[in-house]
VOLUMLUM-663293 format. One record per atom (N, C-alpha, C, CB): atom name; x, y, z; chain. Coordinates in nm, 3 decimals. Each point is the difference from the previous one (the first is absolute). Glycine has a CB too. Layout:
REM residues N
<"CA",<X,Y,Z>,"A">,
...
This chain:
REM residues 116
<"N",<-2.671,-1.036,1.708>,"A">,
<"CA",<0.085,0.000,-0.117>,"A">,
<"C",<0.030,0.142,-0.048>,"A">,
<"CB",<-0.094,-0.223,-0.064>,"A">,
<"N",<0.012,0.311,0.038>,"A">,
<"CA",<-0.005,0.138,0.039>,"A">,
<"C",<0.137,0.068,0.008>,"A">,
<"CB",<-0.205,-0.059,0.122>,"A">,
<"N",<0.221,-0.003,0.021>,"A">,
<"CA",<0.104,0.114,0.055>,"A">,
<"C",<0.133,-0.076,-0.032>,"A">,
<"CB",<-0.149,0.121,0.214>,"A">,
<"N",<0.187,-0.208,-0.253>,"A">,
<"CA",<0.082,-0.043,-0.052>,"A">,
<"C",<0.013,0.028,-0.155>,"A">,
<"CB",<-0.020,-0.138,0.192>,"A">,
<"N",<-0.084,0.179,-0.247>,"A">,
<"CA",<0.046,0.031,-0.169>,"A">,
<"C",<0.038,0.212,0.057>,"A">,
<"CB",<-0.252,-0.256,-0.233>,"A">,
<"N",<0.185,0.248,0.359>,"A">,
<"CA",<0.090,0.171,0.044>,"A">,
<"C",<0.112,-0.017,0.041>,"A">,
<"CB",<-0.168,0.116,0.082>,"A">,
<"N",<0.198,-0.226,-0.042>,"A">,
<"CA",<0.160,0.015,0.067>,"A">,
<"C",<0.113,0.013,-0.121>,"A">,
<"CB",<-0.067,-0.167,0.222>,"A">,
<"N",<0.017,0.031,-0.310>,"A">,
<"CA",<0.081,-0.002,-0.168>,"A">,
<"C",<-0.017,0.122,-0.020>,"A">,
<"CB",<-0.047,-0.215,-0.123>,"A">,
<"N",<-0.052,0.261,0.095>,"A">,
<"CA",<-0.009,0.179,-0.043>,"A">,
<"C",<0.099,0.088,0.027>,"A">,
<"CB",<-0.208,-0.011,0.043>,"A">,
<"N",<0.204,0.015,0.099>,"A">,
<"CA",<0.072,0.087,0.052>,"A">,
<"C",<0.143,0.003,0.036>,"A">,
<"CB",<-0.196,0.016,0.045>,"A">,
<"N",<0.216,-0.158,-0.046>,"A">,
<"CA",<0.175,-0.042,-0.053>,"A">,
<"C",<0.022,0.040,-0.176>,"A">,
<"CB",<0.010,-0.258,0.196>,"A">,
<"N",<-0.065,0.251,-0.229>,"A">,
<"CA",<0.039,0.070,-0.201>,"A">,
<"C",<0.010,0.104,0.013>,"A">,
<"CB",<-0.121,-0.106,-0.155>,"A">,
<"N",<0.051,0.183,0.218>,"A">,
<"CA",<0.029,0.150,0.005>,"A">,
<"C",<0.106,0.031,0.046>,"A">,
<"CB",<-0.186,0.043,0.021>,"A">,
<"N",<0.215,-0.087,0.108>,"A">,
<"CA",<0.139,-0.006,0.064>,"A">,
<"C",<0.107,-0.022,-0.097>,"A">,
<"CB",<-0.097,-0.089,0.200>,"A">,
<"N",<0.113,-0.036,-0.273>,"A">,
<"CA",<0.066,-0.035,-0.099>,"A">,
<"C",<0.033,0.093,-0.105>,"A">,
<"CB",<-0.089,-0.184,0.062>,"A">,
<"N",<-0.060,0.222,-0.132>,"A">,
<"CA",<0.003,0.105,-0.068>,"A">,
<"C",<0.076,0.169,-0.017>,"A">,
<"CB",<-0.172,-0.171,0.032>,"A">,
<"N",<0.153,0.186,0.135>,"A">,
<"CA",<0.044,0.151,0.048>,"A">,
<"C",<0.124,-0.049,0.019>,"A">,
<"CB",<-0.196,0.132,0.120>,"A">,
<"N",<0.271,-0.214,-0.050>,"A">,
<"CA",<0.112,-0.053,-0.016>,"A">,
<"C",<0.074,0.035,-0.134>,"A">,
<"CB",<-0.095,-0.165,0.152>,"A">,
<"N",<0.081,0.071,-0.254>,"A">,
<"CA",<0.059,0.009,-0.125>,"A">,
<"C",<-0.011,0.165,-0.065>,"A">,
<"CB",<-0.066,-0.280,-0.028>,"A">,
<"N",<-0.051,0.315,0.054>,"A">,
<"CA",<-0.031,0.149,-0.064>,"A">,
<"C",<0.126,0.132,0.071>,"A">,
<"CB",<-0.323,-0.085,-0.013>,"A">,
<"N",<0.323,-0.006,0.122>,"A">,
<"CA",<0.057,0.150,0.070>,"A">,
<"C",<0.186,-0.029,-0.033>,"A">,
<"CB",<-0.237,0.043,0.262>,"A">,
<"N",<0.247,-0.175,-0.305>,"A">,
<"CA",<0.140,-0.035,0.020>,"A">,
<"C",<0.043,-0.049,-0.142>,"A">,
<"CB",<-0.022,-0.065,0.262>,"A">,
<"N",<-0.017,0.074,-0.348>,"A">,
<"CA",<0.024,-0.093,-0.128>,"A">,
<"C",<0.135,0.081,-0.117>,"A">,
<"CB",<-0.318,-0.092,0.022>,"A">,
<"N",<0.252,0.267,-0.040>,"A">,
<"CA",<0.075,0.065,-0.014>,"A">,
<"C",<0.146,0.004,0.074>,"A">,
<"CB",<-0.212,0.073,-0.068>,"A">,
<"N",<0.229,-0.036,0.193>,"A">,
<"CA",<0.101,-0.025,0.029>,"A">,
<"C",<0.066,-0.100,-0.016>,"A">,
<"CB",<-0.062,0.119,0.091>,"A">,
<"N",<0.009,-0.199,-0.084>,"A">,
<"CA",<0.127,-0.173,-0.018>,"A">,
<"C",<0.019,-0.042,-0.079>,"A">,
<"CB",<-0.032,-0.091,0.123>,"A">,
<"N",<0.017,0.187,-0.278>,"A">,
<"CA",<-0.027,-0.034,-0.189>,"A">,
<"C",<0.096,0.101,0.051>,"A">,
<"CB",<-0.264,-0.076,-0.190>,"A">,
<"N",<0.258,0.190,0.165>,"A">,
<"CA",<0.134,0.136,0.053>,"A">,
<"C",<0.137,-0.070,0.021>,"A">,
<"CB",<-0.173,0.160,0.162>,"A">,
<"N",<0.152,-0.230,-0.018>,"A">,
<"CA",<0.090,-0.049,0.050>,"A">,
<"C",<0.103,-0.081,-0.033>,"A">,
<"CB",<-0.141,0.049,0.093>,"A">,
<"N",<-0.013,-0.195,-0.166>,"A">,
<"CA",<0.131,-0.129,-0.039>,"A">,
<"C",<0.025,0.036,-0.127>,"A">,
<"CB",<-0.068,-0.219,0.127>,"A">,
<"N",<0.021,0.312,-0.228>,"A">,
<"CA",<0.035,0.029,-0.128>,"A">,
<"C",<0.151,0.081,-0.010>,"A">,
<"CB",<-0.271,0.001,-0.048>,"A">,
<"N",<0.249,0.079,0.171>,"A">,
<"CA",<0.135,0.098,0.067>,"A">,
<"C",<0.134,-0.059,-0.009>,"A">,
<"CB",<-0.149,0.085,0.175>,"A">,
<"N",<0.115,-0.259,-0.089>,"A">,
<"CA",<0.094,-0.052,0.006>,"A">,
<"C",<0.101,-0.122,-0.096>,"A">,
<"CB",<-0.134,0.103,0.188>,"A">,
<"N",<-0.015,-0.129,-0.268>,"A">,
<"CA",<0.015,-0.019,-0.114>,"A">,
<"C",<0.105,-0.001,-0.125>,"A">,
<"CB",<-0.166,0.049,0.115>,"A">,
<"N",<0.107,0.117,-0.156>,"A">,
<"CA",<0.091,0.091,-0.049>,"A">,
<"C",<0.132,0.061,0.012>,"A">,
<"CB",<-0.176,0.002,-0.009>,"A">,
<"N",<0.183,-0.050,0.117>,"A">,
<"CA",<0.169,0.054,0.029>,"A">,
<"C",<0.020,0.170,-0.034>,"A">,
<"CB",<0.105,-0.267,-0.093>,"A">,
<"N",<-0.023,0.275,0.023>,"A">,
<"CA",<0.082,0.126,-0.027>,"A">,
<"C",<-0.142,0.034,-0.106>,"A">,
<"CB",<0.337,-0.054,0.027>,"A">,
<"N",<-0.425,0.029,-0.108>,"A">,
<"CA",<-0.064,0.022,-0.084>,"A">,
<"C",<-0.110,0.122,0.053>,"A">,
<"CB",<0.067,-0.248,-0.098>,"A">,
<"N",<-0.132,0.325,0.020>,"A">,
<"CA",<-0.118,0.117,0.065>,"A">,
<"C",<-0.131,-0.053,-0.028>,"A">,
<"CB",<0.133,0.217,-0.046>,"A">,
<"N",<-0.231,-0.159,0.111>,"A">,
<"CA",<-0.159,-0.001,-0.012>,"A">,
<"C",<0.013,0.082,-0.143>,"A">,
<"CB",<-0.116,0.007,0.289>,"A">,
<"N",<0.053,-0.068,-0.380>,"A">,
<"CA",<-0.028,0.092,-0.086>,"A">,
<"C",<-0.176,0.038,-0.002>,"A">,
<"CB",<0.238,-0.094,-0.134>,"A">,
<"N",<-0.291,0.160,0.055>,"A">,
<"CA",<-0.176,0.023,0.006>,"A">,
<"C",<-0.042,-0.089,-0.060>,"A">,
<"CB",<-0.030,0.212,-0.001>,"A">,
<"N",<0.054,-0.253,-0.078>,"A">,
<"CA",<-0.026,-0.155,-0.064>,"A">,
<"C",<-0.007,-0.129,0.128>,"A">,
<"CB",<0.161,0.088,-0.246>,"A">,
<"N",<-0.056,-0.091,0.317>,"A">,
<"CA",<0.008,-0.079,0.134>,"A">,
<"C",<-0.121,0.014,0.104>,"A">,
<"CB",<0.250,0.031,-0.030>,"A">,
<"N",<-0.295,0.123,0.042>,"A">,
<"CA",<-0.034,0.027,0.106>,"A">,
<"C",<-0.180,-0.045,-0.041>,"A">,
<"CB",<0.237,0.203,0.085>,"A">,
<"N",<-0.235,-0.187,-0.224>,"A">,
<"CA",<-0.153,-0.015,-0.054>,"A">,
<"C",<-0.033,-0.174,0.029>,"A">,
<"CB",<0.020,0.224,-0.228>,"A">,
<"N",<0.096,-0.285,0.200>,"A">,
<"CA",<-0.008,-0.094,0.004>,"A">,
<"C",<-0.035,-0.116,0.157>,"A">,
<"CB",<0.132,0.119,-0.226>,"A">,
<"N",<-0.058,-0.008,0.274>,"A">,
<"CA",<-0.003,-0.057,0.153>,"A">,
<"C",<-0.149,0.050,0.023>,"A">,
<"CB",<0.281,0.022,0.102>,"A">,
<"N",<-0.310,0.112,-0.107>,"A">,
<"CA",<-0.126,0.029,0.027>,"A">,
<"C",<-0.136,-0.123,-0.067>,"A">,
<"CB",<0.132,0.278,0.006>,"A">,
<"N",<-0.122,-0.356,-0.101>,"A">,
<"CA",<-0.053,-0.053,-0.042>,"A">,
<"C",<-0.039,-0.134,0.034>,"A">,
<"CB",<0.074,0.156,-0.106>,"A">,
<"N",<0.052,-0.225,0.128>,"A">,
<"CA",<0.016,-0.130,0.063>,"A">,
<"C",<-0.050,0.015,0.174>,"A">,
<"CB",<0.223,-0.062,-0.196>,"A">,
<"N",<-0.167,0.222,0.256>,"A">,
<"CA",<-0.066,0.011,0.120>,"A">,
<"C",<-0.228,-0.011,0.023>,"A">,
<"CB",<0.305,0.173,0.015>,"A">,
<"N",<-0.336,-0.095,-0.140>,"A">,
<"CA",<-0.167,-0.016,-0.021>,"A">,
<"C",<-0.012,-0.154,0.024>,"A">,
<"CB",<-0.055,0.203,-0.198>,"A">,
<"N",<0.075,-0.222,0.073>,"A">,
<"CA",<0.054,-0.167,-0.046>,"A">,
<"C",<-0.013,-0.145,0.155>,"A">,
<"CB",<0.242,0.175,-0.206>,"A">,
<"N",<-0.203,-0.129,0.261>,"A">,
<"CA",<0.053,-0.088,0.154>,"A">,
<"C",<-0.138,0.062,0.052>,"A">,
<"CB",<0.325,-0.005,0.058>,"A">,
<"N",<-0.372,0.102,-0.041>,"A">,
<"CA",<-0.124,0.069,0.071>,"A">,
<"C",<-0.121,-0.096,-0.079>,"A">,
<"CB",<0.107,0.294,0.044>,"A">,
<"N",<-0.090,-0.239,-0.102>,"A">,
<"CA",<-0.149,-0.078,-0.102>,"A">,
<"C",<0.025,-0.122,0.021>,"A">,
<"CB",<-0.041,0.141,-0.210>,"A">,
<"N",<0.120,-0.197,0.216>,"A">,
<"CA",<-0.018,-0.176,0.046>,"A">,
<"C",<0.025,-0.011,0.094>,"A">,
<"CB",<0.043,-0.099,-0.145>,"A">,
<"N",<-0.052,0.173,0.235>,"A">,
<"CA",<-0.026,-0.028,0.169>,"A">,
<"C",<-0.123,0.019,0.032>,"A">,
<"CB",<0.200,0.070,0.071>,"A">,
<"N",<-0.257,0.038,-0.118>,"A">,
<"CA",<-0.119,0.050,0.004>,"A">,
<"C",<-0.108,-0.133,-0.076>,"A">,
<"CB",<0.119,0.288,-0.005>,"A">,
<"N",<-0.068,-0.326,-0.078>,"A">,
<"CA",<-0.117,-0.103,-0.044>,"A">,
<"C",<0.033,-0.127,0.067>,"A">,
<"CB",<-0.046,0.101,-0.234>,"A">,
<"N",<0.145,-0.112,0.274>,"A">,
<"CA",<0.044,-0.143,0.140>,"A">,
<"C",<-0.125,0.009,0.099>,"A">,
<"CB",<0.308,0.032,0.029>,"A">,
<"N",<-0.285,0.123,0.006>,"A">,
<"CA",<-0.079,0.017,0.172>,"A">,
<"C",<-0.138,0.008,-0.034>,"A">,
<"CB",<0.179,0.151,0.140>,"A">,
<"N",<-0.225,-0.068,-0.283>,"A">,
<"CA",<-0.176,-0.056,-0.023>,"A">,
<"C",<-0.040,-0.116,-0.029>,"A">,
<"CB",<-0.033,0.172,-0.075>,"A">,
<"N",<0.162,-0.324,0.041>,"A">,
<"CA",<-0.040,-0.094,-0.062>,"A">,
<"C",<-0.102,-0.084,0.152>,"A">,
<"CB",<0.248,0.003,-0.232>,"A">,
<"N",<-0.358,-0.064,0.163>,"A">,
<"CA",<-0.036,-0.096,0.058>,"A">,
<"C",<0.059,-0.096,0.134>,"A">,
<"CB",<-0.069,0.047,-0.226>,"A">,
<"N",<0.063,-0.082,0.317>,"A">,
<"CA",<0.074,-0.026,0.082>,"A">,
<"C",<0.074,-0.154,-0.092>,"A">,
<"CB",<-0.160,0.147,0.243>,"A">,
<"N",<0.031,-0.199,-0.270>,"A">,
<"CA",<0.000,-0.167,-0.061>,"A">,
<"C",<0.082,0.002,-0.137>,"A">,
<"CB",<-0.259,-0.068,0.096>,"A">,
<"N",<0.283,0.196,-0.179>,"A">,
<"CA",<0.050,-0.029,-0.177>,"A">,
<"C",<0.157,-0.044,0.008>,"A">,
<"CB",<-0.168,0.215,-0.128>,"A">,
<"N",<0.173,-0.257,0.084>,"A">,
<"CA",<0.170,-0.057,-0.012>,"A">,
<"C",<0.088,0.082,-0.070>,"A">,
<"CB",<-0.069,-0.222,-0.010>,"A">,
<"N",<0.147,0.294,0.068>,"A">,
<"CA",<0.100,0.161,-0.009>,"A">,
<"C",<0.118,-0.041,0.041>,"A">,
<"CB",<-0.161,0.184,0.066>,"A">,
<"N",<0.241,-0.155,-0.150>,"A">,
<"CA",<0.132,0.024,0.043>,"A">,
<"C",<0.015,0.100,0.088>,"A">,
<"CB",<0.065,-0.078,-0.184>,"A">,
<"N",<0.043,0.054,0.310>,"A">,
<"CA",<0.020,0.062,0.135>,"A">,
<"C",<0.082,0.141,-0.062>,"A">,
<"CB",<0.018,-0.254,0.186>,"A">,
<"N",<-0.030,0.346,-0.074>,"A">,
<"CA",<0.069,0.192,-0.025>,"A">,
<"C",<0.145,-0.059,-0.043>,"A">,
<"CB",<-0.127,0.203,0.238>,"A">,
<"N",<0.200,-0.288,-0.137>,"A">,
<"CA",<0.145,0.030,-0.050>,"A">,
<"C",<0.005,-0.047,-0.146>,"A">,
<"CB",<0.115,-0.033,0.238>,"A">,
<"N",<-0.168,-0.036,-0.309>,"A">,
<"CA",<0.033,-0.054,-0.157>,"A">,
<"C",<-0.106,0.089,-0.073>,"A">,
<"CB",<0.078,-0.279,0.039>,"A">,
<"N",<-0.164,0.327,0.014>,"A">,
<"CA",<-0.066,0.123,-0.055>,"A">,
<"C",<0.088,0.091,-0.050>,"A">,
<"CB",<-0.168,-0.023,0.144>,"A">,
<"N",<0.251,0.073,-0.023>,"A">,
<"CA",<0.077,0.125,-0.056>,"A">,
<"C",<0.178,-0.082,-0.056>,"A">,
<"CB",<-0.164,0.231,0.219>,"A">,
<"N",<0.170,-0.355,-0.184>,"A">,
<"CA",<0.124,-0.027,-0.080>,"A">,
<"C",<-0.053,0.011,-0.177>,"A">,
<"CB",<0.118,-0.186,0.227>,"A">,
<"N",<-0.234,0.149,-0.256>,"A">,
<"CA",<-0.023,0.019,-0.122>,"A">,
<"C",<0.012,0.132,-0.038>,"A">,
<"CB",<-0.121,-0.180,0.007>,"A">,
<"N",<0.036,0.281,0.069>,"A">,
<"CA",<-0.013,0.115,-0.052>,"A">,
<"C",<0.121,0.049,-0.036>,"A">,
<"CB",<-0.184,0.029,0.111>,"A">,
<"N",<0.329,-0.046,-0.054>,"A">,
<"CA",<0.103,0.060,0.015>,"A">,
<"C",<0.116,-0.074,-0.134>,"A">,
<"CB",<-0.081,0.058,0.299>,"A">,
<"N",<0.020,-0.142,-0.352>,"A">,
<"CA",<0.104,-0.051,-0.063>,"A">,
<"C",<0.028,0.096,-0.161>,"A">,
<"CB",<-0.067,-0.263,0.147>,"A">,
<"N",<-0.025,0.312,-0.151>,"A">,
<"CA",<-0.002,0.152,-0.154>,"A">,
<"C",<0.151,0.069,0.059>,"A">,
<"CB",<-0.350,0.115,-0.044>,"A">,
<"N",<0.405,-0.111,0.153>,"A">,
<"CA",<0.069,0.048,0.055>,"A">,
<"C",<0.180,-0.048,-0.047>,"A">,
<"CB",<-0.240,0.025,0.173>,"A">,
<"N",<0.228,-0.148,-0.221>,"A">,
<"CA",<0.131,-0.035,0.011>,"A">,
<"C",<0.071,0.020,-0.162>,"A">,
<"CB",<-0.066,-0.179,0.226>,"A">,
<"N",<-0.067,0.206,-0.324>,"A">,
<"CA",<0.033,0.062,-0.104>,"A">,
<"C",<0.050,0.114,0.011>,"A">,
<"CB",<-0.132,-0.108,-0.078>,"A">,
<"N",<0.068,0.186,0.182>,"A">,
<"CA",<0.028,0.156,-0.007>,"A">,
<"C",<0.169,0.011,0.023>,"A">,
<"CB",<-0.267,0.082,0.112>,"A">,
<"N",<0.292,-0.214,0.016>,"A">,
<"CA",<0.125,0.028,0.060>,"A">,
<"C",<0.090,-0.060,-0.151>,"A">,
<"CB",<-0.064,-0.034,0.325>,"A">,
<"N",<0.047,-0.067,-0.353>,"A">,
<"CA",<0.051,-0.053,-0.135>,"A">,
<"C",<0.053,0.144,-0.120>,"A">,
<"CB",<-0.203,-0.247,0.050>,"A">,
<"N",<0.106,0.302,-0.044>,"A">,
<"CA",<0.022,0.110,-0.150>,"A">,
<"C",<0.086,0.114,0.120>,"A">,
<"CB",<-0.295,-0.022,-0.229>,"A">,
<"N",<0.339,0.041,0.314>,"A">,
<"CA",<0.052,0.090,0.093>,"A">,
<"C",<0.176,-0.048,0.012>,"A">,
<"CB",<-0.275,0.032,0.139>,"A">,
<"N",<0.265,-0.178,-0.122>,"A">,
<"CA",<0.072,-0.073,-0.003>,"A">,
<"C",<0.056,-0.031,0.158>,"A">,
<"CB",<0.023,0.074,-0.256>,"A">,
<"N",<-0.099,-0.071,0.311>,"A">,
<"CA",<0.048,-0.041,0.124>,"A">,
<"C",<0.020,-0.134,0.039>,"A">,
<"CB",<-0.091,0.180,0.043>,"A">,
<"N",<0.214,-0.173,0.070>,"A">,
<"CA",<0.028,-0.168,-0.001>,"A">,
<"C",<-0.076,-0.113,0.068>,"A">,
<"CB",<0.199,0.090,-0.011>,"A">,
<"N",<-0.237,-0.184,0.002>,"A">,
<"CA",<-0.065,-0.106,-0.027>,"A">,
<"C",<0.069,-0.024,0.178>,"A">,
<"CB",<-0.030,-0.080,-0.340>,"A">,
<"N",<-0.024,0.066,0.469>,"A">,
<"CA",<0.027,-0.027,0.102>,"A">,
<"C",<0.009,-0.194,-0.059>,"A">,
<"CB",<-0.122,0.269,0.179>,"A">,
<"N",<0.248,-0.349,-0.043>,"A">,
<"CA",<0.008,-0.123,0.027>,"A">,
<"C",<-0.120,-0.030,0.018>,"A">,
<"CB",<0.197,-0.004,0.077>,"A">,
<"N",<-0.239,-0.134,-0.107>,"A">,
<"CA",<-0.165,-0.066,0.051>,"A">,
<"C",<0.020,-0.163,-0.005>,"A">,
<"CB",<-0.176,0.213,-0.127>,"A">,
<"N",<0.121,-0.210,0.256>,"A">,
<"CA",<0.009,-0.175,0.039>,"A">,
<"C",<-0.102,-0.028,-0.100>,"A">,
<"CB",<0.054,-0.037,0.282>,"A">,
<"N",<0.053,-0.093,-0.298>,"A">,
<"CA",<-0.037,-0.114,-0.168>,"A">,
<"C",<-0.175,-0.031,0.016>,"A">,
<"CB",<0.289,-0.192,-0.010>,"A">,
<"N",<-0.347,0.191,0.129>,"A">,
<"CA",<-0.085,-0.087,0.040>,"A">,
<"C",<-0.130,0.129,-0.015>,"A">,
<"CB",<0.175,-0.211,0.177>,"A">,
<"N",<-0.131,0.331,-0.175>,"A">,
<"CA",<-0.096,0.118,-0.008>,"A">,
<"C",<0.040,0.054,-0.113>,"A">,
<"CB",<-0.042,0.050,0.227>,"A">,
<"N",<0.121,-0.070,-0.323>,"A">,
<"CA",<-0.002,0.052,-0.128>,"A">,
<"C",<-0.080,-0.112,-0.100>,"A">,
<"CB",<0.235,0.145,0.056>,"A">,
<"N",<-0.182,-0.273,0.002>,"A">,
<"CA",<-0.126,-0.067,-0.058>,"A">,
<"C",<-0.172,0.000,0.047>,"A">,
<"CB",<0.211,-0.133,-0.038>,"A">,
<"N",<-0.185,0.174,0.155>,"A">,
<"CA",<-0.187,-0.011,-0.005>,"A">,
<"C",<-0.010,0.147,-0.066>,"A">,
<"CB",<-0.100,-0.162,0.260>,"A">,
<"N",<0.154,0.253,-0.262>,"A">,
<"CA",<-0.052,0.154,-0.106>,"A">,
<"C",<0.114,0.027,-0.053>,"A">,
<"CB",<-0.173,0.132,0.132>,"A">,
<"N",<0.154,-0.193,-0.240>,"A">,
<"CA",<0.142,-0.004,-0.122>,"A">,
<"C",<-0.049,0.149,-0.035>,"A">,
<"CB",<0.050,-0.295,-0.136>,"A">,
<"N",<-0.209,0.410,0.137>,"A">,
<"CA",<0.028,0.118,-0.060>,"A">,
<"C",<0.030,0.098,0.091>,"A">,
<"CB",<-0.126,-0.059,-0.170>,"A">,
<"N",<0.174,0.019,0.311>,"A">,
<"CA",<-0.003,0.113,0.073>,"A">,
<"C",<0.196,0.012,0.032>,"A">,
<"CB",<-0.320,-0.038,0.122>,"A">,
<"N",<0.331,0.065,-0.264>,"A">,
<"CA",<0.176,0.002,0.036>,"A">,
<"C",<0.085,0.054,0.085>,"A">,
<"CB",<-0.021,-0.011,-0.165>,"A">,
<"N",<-0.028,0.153,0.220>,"A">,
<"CA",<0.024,0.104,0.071>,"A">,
<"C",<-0.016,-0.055,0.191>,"A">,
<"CB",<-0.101,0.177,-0.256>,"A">,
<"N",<0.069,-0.275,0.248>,"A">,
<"CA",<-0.109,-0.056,0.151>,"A">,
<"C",<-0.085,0.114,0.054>,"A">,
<"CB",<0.188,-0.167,0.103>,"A">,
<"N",<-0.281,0.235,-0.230>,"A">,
<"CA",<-0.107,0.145,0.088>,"A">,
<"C",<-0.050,-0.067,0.084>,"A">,
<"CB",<-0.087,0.158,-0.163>,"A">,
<"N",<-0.023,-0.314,0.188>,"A">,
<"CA",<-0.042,-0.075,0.037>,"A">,
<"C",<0.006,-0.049,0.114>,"A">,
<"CB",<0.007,0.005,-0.170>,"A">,
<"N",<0.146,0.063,0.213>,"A">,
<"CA",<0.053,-0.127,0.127>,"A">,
<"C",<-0.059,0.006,0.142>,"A">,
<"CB",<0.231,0.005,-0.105>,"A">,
């Protein structure tokens, strides 16, 4: 049993270094595209920096959780973390991308689709 609570182990880390090494960029990115014609302001960038920790720290406590505790999975991990985000785009005023009826109702707060 052992080496199977090392294998889980060692897939979170993976997971972990994954998201760590890539999270920044793809908050950069889809916020980029987001925004349209609009700029990064330092206010934006604190913010992104934040929500980026934000997604870390709850990956990081995903991959130490217990194999057995009942956790919500990384991708709705970080769809949560990311949703502080659509305020930001909101007060910026950026436009509100199309969203199938069927995914705006299962995350009526992720207006922007950061999530998708």
């Amino acid at each position: 049993m052992e080496r199977d609570d090392e294998k889980f182990h060692a897939y979170g880390q993976q997971l972990l270094t994954g998201v760590s090494s890539s999270i920044r960029g793809w908050l950069n990115t889809t916020i980029s595209n987001r925004l349209g014609e609009a700029t990064f302001d330092h206010d934006l960038q604190r913010e992104l920096e934040q929500v980026s920790c934000d997604v870390e720290q709850s990956i990081t406590t995903l991959v130490n959780a217990d194999v057995d505790e009942p956790l919500s999975g990384p991708l709705e991990r970080i769809r949560r973390a990311v949703e502080p985000l659509n305020d930001a785009l909101d007060k910026r005023g950026a436009p509100q991308p199309a969203r199938d009826p069927v995914e705006a109702a299962m995350r009526p707060a992720d207006r922007y689709a950061l999530g998708r």
